[in-house]
C-alpha positions in Angstrom: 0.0 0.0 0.0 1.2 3.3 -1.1 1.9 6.1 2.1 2.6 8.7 -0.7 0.9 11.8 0.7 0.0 10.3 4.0 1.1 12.4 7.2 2.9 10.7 10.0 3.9 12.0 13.3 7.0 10.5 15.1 8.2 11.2 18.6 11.5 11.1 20.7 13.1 11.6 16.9 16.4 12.7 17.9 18.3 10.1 18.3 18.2 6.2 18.2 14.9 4.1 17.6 13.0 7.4 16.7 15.3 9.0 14.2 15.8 5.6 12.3 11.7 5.6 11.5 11.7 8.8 10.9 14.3 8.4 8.1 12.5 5.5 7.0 9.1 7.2 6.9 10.6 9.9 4.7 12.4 7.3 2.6 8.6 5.7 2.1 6.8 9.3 1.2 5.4 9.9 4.3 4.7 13.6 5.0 6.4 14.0 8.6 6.4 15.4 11.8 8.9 14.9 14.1 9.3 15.7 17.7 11.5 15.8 20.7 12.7 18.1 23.5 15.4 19.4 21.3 14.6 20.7 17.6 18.3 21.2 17.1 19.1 17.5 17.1 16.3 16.8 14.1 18.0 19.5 11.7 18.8 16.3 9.8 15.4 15.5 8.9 14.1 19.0 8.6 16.9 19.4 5.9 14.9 16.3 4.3 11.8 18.1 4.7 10.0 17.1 7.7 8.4 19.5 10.1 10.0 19.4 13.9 8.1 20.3 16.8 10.1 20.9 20.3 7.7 18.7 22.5 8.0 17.6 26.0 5.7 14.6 26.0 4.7 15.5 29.8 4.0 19.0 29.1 0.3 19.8 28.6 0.9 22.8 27.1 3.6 21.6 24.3 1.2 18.1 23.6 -1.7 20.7 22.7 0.3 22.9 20.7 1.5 19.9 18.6 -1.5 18.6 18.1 -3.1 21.9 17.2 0.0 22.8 15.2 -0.5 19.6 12.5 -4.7 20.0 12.5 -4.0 23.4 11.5 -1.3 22.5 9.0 -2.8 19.1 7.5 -5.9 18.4 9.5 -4.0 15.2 11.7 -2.3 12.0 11.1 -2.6 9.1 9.2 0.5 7.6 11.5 1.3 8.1 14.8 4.3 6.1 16.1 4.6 7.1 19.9 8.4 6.2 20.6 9.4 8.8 23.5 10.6 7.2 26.6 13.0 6.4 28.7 14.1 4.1 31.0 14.7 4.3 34.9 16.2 1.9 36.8 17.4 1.2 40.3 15.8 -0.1 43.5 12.3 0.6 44.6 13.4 1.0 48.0 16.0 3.9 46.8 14.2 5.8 43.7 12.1 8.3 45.0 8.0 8.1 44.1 8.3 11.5 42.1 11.1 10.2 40.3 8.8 6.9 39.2 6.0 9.2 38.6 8.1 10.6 36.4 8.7 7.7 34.9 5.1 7.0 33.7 4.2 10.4 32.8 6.6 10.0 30.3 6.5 6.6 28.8 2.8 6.1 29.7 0.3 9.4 30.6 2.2 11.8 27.9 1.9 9.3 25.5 -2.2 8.5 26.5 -2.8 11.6 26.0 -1.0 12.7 22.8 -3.1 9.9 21.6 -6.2 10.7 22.7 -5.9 14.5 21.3 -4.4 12.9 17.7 -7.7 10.3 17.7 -10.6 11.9 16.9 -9.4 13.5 13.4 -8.3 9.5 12.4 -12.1 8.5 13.7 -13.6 11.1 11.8 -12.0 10.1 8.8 -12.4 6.0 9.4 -8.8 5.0 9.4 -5.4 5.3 11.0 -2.3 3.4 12.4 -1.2 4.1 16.2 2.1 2.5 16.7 3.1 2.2 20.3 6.8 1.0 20.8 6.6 -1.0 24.1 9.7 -3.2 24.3 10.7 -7.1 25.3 10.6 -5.5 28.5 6.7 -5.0 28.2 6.8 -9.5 28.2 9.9 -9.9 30.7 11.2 -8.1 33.6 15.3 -7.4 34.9 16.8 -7.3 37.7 16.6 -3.3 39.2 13.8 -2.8 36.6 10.9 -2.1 38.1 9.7 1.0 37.0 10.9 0.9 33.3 9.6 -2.6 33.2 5.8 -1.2 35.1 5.5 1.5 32.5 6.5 -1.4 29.4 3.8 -3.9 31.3 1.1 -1.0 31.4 1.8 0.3 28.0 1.3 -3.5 26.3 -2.2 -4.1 28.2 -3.4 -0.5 27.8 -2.8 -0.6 24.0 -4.5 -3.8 23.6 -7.5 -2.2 25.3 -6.9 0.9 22.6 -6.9 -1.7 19.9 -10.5 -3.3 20.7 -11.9 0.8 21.3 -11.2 1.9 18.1 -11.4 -1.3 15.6 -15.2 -0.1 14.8 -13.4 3.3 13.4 -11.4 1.3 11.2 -7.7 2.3 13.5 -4.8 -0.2 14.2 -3.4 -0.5 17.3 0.1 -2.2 17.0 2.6 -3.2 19.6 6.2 -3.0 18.4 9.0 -4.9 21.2 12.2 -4.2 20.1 14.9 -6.5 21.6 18.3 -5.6 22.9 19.1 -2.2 20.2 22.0 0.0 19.8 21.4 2.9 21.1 22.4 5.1 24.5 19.5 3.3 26.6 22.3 0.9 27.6 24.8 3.8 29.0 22.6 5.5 30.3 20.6 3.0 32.8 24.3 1.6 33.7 25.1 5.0 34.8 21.8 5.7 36.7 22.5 2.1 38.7 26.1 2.8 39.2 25.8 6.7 40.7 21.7 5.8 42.7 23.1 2.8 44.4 26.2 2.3 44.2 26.9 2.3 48.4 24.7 1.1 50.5 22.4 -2.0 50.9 21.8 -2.6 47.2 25.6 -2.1 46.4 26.5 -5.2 45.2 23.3 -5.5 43.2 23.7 -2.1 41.5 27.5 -3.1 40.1 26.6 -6.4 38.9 23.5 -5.3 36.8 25.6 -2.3 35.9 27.7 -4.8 34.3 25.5 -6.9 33.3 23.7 -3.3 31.4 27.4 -2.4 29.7 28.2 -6.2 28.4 25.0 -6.1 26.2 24.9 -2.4 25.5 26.7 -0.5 23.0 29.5 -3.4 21.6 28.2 -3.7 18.8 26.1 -7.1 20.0 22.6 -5.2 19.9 20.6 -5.1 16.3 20.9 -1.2 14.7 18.0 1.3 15.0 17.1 0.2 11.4 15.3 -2.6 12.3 12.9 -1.8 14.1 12.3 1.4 11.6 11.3 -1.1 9.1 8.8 -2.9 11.3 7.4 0.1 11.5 7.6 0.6 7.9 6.1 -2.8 7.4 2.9 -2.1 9.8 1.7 0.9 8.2 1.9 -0.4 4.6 -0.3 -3.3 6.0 -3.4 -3.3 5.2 -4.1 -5.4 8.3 -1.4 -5.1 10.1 -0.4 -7.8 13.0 -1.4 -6.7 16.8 2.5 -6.7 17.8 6.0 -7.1 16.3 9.3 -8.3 17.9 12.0 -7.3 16.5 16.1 -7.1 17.5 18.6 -9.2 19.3 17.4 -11.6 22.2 13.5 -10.1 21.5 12.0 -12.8 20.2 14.2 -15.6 22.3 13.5 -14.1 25.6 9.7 -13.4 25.0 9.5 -16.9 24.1 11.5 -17.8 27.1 9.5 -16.2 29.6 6.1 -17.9 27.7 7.1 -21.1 29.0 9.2 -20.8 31.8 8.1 -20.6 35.4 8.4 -17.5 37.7 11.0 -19.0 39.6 13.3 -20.8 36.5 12.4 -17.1 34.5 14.4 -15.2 38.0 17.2 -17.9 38.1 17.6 -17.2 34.2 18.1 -13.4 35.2 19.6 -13.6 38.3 22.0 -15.9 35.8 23.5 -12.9 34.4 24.4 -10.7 37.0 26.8 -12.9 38.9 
């Protein structure tokens, strides 16, 4: 199916998983919109032609004006592909409840309601694609996880909900779970363990999932950004596109892993890794 013409919106499009689809999406004809916290950072893609919005995805104000911004411009989206987020991780006991709040306002409520201001224009004209890019880590969990891995759990089952609401207005809903990808996600949660917790009770913890973090990240041994740009590319040429995609190194072997494995050999598995 031809996206010539079609507008798509793309967001945390700076870097990594975002600014791969949104290089894809332009190389497919999409007309795009692309947004992140820092507009400098996308001056690659204007340069291409797409339109970039500075958006903080738990800012009210800036959602709004986005929205508003492409119904004035275009009238909405025929693709949204909700990618901003981020992941925090450390022990419950030691990250603070505004930090977690945080946590979900971003990778879950700014998200929800981006959405629900981008919906009505795609029900009022009968179709759409909402992709929401959930992770593995929406199937499994980690050790020092528990945050990232609540907002990944939430996102999976609220999108499923999403997908049954608006079937009748003929708009997908589709879960992409991208595996273990090269990009700073890696670097970054290392660091967060490593400076959080790095004394105290959950010392020894903290500096072997650190570790643990830094072996799988940013080697080389993770799949590229692309990948997962052209699942994306391959649900919205779809006519019907499939519910969820895994894509990317270890995705589809741990998902299937934690299918069939018990609680208990799943946490020997993980605790496995971080001696």
């Amino acid at each position: 199916m031809s996206n010539m013409g079609k507008v798509a919106l793309v967001t945390g499009a700076s870097s990594g998983i975002g600014l791969a689809v949104a290089e894809r999406l332009l190389d497919d004809g999409f007309r795009l919109y692309v947004a992140a916290r820092s507009v400098d950072k996308m001056a690659g893609l204007v340069a291409r032609g797409a339109v970039a919005i500075a958006m903080d995805i738990t800012k009210e104000a800036d959602v709004s004006a986005a929205v508003e911004r492409i119904a004035a411009d275009v009238g909405g989206v025929d693709l949204l592909v909700n990618n901003a987020g981020f992941g925090l991780y450390g022990p419950v006991e030691e990250i603070s409840i505004d930090e977690a709040r945080y946590q979900f306002e971003v990778n879950v409520f700014g998200l929800a309601r981006l959405t629900q201001l981008l919906i009505p224009a795609m029900r009022a004209r009968g179709s759409g694609t909402i992709v929401n890019v959930t992770s593995m880590g929406g199937k499994i969990y980690s050790h020092l996880g528990a945050w990232y891995h609540g907002t990944k759990h939430a996102l999976e089952g609220w999108s499923d909900c999403l997908r049954l609401e608006l079937a009748p207005f003929g708009i997908d809903v589709v879960i992409v779970e991208p595996g273990v990808i090269e990009t700073g996600f890696g670097t970054v949660a290392a660091r967060q363990i490593a400076e959080r917790s790095g004394n105290g009770p959950y010392a020894g913890q903290a500096a072997a999932v650190a570790a643990a973090i830094d072996g799988t990240y940013g080697h080389g041994t993770g799949s590229d950004p692309k990948v997962i740009a052209h699942i994306v590319s391959r649900a919205a040429r779809a006519r019907r596109p499939r519910t969820r995609y895994v894509a990317g190194k270890y995705g589809k072997m741990l998902i299937g892993m934690r299918r069939w494995m018990s609680d208990r050999m799943f946490d020997r598995l993980i605790m496995s890794q971080t001696k």
